[in-house]
DSSP file (Angstrom, degrees, kcal/mol; ACC not computed):
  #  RESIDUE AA STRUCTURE BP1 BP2  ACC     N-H-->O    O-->H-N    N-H-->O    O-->H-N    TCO  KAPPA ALPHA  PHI   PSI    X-CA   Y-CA   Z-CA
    1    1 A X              0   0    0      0, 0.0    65,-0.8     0, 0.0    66,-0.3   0.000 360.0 360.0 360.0 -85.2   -6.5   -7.2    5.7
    2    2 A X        -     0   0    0     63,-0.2     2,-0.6     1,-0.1    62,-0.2  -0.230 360.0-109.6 -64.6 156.5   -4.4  -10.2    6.8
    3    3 A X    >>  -     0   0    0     61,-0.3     3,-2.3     1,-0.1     4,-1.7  -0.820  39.1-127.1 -50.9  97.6   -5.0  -13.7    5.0
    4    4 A X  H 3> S+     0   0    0     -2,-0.6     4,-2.4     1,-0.3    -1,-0.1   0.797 111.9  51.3 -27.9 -52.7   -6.8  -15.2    8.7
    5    5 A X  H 3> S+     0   0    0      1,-0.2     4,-0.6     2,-0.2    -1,-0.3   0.703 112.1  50.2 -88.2 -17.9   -3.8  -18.4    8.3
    6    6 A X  H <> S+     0   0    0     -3,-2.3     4,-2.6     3,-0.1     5,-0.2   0.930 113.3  39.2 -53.8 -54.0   -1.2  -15.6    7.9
    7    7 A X  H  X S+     0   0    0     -4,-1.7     4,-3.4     1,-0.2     5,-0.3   0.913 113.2  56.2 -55.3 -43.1   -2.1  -13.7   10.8
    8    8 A X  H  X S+     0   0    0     -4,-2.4     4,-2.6    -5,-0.3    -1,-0.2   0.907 111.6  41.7 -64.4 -45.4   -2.6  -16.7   12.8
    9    9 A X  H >X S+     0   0    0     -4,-0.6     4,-1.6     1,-0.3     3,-0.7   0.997 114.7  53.5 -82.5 -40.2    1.2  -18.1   12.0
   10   10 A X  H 3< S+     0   0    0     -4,-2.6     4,-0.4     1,-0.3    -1,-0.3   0.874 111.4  43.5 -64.9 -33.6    2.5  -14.5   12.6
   11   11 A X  H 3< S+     0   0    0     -4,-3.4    -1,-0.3    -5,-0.2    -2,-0.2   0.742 118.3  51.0 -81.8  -9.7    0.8  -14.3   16.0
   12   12 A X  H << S+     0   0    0     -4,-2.6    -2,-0.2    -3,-0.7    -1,-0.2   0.675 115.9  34.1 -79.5 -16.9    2.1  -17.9   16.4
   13   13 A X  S  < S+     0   0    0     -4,-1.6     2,-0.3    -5,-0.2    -3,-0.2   0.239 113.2  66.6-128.7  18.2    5.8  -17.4   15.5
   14   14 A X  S    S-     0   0    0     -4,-0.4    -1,-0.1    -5,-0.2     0, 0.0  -0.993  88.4-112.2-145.5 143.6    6.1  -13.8   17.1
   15   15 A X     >  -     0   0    0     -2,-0.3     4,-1.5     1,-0.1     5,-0.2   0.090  38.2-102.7 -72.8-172.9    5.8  -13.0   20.7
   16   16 A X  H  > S+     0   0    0      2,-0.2     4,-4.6     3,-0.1     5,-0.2   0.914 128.0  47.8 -71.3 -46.0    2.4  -10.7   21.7
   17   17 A X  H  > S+     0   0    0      1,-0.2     4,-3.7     3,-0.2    -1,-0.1   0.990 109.6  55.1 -59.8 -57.1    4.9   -7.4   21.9
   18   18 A X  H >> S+     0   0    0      2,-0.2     3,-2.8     1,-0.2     4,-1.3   0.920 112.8  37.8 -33.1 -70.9    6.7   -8.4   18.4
   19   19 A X  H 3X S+     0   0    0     -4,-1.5     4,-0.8     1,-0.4    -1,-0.2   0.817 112.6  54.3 -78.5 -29.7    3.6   -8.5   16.2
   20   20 A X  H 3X S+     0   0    0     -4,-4.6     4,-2.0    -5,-0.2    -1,-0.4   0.878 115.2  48.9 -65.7 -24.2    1.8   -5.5   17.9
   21   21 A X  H <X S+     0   0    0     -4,-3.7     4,-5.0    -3,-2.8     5,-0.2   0.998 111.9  41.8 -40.9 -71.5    5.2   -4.0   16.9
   22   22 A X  H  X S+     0   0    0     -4,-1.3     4,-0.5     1,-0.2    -1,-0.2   0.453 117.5  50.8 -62.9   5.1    5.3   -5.2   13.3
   23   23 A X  H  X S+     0   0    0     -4,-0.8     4,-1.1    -5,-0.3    -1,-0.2   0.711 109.5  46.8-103.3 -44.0    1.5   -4.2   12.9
   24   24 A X  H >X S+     0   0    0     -4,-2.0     4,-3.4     2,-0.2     3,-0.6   0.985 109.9  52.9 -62.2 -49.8    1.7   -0.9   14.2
   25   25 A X  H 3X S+     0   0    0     -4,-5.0     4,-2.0     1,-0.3     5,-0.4   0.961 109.7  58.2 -60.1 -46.6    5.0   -0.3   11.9
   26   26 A X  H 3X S+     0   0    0     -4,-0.5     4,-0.8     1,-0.3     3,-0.4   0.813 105.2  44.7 -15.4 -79.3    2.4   -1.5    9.1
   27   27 A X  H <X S+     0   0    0     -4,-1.1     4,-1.3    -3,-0.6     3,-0.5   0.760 109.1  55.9 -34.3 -49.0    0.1    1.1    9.7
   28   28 A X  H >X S+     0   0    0     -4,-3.4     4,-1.7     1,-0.3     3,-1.0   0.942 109.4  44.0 -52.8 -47.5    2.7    3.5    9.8
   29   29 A X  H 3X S+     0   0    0     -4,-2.0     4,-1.4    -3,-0.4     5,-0.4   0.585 109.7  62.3 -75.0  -8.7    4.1    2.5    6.1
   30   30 A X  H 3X S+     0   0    0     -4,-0.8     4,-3.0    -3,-0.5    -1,-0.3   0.944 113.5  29.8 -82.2 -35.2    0.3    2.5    5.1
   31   31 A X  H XX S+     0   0    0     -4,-1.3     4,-2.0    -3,-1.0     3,-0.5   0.966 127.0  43.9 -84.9 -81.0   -0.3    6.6    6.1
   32   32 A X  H 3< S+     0   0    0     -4,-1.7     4,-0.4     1,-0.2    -1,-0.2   0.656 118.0  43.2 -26.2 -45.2    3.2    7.6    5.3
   33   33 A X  H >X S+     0   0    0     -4,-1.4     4,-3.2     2,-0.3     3,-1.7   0.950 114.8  51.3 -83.6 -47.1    3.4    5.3    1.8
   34   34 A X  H <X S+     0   0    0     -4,-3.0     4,-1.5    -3,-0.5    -1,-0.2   0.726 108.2  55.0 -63.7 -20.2   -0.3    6.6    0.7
   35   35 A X  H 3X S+     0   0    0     -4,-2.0     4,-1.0     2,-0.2    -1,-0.3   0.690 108.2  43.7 -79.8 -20.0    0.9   10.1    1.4
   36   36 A X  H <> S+     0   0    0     -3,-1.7     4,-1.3    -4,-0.4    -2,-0.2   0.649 114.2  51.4-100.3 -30.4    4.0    9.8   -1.1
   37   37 A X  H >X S+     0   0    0     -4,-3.2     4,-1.6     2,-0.2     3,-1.5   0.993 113.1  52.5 -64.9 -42.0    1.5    8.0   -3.8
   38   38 A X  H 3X S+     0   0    0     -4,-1.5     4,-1.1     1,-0.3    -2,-0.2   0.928 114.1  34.6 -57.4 -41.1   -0.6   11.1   -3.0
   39   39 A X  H 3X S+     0   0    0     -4,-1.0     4,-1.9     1,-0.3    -1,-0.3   0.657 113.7  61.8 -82.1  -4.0    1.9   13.8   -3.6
   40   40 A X  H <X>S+     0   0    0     -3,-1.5     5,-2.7    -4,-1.3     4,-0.7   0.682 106.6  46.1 -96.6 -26.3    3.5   11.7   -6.5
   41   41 A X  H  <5S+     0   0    0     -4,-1.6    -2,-0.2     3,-0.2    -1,-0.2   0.692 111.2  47.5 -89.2 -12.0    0.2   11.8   -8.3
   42   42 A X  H  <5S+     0   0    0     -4,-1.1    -2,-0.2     1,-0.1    -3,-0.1   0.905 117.1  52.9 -81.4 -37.9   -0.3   16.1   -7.7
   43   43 A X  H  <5S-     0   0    0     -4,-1.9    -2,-0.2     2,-0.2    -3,-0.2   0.616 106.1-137.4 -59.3 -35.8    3.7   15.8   -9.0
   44   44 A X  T  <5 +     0   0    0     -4,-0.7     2,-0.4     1,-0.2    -3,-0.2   0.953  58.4 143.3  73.3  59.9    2.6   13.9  -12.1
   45   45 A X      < +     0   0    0     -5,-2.7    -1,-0.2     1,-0.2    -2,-0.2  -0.760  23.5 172.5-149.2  99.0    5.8   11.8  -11.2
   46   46 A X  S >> S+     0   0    0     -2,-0.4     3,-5.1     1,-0.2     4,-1.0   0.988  74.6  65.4 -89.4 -65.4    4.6    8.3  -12.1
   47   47 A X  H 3> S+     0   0    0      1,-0.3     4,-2.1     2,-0.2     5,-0.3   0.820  99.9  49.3 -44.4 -58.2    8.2    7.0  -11.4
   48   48 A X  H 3> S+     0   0    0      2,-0.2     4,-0.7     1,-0.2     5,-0.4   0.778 111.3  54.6 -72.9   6.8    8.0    7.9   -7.7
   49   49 A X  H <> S+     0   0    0     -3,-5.1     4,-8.5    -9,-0.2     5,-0.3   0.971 107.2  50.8 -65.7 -59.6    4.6    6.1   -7.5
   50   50 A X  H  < S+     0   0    0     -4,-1.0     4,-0.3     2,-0.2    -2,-0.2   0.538 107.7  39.3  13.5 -82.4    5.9    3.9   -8.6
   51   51 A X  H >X S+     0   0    0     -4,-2.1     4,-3.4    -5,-0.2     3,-1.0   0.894 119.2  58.4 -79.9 -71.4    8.9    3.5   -6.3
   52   52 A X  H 3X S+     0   0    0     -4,-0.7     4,-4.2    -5,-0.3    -2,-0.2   0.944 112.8  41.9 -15.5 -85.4    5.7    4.7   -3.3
   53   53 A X  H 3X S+     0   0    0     -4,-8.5     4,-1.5    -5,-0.4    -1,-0.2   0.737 107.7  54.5 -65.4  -2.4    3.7    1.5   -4.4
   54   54 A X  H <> S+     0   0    0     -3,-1.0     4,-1.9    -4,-0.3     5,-0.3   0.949 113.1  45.6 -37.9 -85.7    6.5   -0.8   -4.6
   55   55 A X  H  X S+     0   0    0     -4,-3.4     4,-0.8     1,-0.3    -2,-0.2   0.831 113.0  49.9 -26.3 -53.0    7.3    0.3   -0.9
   56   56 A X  H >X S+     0   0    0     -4,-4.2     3,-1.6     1,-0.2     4,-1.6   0.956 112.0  49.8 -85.6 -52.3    3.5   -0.1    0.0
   57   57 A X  H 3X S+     0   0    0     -4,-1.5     4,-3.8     1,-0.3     3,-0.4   0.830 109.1  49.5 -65.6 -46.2    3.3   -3.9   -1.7
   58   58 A X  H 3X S+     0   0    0     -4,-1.9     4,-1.1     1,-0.3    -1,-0.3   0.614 114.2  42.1 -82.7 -33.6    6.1   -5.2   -0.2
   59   59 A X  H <X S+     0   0    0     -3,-1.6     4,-1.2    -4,-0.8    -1,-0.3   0.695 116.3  49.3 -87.1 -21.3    5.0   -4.1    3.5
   60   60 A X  H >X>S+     0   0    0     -4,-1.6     5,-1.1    -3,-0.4     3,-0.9   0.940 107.4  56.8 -85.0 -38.0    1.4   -5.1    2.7
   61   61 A X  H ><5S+     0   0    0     -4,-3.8     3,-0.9     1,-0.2    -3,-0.2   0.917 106.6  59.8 -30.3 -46.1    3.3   -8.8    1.4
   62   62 A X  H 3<5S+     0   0    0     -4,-1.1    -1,-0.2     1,-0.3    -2,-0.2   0.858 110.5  27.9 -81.8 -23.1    4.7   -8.9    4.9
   63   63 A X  H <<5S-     0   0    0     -4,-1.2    -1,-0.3    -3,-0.9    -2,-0.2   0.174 118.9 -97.9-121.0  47.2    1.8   -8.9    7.2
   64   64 A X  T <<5 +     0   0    0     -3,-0.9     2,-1.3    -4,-0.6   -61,-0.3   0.264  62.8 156.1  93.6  14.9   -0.4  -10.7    4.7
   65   65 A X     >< +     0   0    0     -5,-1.1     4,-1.8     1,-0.2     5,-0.2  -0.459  19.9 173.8 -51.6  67.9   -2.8   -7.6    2.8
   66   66 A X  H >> S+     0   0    0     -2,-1.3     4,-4.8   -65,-0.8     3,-0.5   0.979  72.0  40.8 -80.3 -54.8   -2.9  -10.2    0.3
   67   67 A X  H 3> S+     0   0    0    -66,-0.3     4,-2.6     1,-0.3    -1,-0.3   0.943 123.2  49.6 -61.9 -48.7   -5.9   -7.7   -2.2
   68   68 A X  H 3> S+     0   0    0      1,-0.3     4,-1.1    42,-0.3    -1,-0.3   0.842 110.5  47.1 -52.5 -41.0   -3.3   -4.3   -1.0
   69   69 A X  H <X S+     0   0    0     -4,-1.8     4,-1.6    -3,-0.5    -1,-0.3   0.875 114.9  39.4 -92.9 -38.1   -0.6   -5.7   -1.9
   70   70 A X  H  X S+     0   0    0     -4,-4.8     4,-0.5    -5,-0.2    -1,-0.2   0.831 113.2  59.7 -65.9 -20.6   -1.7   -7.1   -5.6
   71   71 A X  H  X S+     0   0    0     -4,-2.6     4,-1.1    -5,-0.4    -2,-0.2   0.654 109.2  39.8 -92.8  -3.1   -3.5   -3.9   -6.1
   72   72 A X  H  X S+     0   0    0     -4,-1.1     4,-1.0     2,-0.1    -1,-0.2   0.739 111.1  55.2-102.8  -5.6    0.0   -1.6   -5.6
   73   73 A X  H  < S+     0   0    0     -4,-1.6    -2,-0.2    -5,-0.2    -3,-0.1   0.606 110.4  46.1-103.4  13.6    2.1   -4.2   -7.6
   74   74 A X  H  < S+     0   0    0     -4,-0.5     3,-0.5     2,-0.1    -2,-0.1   0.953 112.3  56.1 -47.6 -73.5   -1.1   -3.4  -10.7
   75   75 A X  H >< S+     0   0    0     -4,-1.1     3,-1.9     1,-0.3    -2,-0.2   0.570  95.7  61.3 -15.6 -53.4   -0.1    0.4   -9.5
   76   76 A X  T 3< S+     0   0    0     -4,-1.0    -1,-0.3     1,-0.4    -3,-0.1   0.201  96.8  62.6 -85.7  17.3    3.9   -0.3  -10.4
   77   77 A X  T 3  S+     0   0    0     -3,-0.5     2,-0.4     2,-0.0    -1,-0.4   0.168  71.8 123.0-114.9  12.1    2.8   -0.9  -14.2
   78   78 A X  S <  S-     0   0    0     -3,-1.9   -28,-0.1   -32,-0.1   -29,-0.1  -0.533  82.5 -84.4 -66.2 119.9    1.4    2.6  -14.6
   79   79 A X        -     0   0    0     -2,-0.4     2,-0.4     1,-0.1    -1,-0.1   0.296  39.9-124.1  -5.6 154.7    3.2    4.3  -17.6
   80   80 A X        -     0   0    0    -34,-0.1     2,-0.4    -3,-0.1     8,-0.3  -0.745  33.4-141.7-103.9 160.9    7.0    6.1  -16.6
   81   81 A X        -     0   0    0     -2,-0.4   -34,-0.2     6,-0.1     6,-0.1  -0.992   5.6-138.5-129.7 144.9    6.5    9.7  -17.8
   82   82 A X    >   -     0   0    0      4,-0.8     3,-0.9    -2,-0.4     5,-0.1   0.153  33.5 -95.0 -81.8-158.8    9.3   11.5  -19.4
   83   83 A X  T 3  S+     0   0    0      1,-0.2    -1,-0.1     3,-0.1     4,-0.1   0.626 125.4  56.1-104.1  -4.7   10.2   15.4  -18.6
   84   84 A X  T 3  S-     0   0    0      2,-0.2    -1,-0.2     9,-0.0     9,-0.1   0.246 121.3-110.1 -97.0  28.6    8.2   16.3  -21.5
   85   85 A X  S <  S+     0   0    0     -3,-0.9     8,-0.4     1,-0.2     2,-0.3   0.788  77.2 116.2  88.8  12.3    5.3   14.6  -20.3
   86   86 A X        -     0   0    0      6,-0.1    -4,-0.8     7,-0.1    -2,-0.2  -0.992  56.1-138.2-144.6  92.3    5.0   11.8  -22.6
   87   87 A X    >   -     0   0    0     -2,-0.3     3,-3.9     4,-0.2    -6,-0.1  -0.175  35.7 -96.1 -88.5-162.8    5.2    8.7  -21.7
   88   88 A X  T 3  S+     0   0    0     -8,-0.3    -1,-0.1     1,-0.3    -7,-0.1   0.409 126.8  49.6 -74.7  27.3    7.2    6.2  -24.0
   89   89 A X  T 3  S-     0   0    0      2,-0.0    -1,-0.3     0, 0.0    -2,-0.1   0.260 122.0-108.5-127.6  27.2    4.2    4.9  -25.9
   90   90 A X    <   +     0   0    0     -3,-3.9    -2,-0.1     1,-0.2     2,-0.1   0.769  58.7 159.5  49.2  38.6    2.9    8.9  -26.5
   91   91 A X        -     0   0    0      2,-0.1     2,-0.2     3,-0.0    -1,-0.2  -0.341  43.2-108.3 -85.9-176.5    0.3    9.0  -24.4
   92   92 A X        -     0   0    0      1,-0.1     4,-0.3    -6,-0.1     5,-0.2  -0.717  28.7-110.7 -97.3 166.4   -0.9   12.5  -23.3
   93   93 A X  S  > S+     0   0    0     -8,-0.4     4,-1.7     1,-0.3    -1,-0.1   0.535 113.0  60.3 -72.9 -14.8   -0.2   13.6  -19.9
   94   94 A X  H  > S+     0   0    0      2,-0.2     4,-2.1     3,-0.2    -1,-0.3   0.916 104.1  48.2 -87.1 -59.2   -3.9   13.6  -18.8
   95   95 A X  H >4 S+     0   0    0      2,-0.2     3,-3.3     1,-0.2     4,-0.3   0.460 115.2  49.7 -45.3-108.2   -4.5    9.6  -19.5
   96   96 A X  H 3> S+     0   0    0      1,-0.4     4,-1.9    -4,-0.3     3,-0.3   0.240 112.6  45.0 -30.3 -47.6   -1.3    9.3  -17.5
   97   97 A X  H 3X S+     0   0    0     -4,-1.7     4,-1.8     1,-0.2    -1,-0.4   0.955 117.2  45.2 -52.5 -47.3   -2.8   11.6  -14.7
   98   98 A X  H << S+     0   0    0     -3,-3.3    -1,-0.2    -4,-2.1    -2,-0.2   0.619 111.3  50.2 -84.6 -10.5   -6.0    9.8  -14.7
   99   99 A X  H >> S+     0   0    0     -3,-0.3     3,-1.0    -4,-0.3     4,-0.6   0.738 112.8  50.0 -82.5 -39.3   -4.4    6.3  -14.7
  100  100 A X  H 3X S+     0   0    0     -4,-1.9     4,-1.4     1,-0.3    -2,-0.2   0.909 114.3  43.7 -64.4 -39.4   -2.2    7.4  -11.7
  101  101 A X  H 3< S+     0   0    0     -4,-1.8    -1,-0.3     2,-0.2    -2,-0.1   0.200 109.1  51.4 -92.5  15.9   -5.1    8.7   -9.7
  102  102 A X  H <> S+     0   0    0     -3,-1.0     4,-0.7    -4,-0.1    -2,-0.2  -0.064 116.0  47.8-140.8 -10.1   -7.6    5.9  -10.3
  103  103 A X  H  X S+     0   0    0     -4,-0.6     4,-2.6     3,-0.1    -2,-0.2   0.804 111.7  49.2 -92.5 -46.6   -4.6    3.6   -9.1
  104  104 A X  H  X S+     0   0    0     -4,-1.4     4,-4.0    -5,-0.4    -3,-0.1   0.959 107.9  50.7 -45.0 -53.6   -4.2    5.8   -6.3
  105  105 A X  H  > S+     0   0    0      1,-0.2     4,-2.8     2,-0.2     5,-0.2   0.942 111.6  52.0 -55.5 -43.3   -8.0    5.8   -5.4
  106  106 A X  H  X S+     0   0    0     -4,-0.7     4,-2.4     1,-0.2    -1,-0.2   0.901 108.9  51.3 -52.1 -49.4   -7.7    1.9   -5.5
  107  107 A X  H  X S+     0   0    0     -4,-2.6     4,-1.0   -36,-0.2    -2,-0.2   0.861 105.3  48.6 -34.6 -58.8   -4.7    2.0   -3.2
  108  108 A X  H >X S+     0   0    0     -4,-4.0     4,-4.5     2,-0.2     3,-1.3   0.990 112.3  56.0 -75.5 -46.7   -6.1    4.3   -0.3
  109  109 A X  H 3X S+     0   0    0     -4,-2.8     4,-3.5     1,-0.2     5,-0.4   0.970 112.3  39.5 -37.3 -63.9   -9.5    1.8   -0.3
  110  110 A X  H 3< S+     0   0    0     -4,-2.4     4,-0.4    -5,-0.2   -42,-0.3   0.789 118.6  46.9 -73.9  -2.9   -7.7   -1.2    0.2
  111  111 A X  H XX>S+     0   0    0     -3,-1.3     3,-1.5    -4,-1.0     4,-0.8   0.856 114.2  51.3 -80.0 -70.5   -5.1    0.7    2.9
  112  112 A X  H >X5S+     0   0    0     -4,-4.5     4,-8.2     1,-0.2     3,-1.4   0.894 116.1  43.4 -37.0 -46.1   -8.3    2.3    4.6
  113  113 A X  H 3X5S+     0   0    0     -4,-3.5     4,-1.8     1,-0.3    -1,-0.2   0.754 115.4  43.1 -86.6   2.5   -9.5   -1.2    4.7
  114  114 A X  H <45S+     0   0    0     -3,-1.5    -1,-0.3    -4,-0.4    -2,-0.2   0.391 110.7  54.5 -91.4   6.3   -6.5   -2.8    5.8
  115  115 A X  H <X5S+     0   0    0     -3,-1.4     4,-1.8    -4,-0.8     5,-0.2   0.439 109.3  49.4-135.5 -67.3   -5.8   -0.1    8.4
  116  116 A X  H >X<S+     0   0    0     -4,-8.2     4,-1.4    -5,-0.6     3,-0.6   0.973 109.0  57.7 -57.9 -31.8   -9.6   -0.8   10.0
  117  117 A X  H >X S+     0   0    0     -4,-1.8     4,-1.4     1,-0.3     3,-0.5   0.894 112.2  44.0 -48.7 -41.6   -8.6   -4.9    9.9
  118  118 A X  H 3> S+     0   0    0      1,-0.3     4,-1.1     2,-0.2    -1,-0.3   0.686 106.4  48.9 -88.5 -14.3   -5.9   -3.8   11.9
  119  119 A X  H <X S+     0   0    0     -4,-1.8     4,-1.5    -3,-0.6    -1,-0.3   0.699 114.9  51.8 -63.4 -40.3   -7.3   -1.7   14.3
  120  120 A X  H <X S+     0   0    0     -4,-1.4     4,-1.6    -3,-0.5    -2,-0.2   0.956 116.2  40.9 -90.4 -95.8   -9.8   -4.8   14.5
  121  121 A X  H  X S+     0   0    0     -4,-1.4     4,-1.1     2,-0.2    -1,-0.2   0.572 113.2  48.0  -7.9 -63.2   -6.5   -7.4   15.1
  122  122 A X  H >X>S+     0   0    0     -4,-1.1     3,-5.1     1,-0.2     4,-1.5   0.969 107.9  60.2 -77.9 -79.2   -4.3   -5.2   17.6
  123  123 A X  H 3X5S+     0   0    0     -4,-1.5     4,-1.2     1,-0.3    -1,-0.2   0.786 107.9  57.0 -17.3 -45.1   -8.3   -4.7   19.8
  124  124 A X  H 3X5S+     0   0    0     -4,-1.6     4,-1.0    -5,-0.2    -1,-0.3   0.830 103.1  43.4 -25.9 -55.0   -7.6   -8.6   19.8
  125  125 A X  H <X5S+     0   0    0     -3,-5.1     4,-3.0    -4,-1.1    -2,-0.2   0.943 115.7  44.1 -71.2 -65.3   -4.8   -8.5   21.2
  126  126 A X  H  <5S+     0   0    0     -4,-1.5    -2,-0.2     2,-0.2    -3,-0.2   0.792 113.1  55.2 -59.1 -16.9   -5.7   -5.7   24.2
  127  127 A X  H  <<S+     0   0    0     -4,-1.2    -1,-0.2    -5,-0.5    -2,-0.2   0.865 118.4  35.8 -88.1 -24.0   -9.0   -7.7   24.7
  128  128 A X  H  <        0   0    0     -4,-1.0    -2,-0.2    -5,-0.2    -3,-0.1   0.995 360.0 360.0 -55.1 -55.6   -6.3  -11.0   25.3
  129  129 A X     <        0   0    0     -4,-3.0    -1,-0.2  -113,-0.0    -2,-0.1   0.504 360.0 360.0 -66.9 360.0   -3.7   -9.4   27.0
């Protein structure tokens, strides 16, 4: 998960309590964010994936999830689809479903494994503290 010289300066410039903070809140956006990509892909509503993996890059940007965070801003180029299903270059709604879910699939791998890194990290911490 973390870039090792990210984690290192974020446990260097945030107290023990801070970073187990921001690490847990991490976690949180990982389950929560990978649950709104899920239901955004059963919804066929590439816009809120979209919006989802946006959410998710930006939280993986902050505590350094360098491969999550490049593979949800891939994720944010997935086709918009209209309300008839179409997006603007006419593909049919099944590529668009199967692009959405094989971004999706990519997503939850690099969340699972950025979620065990972090289990790994914070066990760091309790074995310091």
């Amino acid at each position: 998960m973390p870039d090792p010289s990210f984690a290192a300066q974020l446990a260097e410039d945030l107290s023990e309590d801070d970073l187990r903070h921001v690490l847990l809140v991490f976690g949180s956006d990982v389950t929560r964010l990978t649950g709104v990509l899920r239901d955004a892909v059963a919804a066929q509503d590439a816009i809120g994936f979209r919006r989802a993996a946006h959410g998710l890059a930006g939280a993986a940007g902050a505590v350094g999830a360098m491969k999550l965070e490049r593979q949800c801003r891939l994720a944010m180029a997935t086709p918009e689809l209209d309300v008839q299903g179409l997006d603007a270059r006419g593909l049919d709604l099944v590529s668009d479903q199967v692009a959405l879910t094989e971004a999706l699939t990519a997503i939850e791998l690099l969340g699972n494994d950025a979620m065990r890194e972090l289990a790994r990290f914070v066990a760091g911490l309790d074995a310091q503290g």
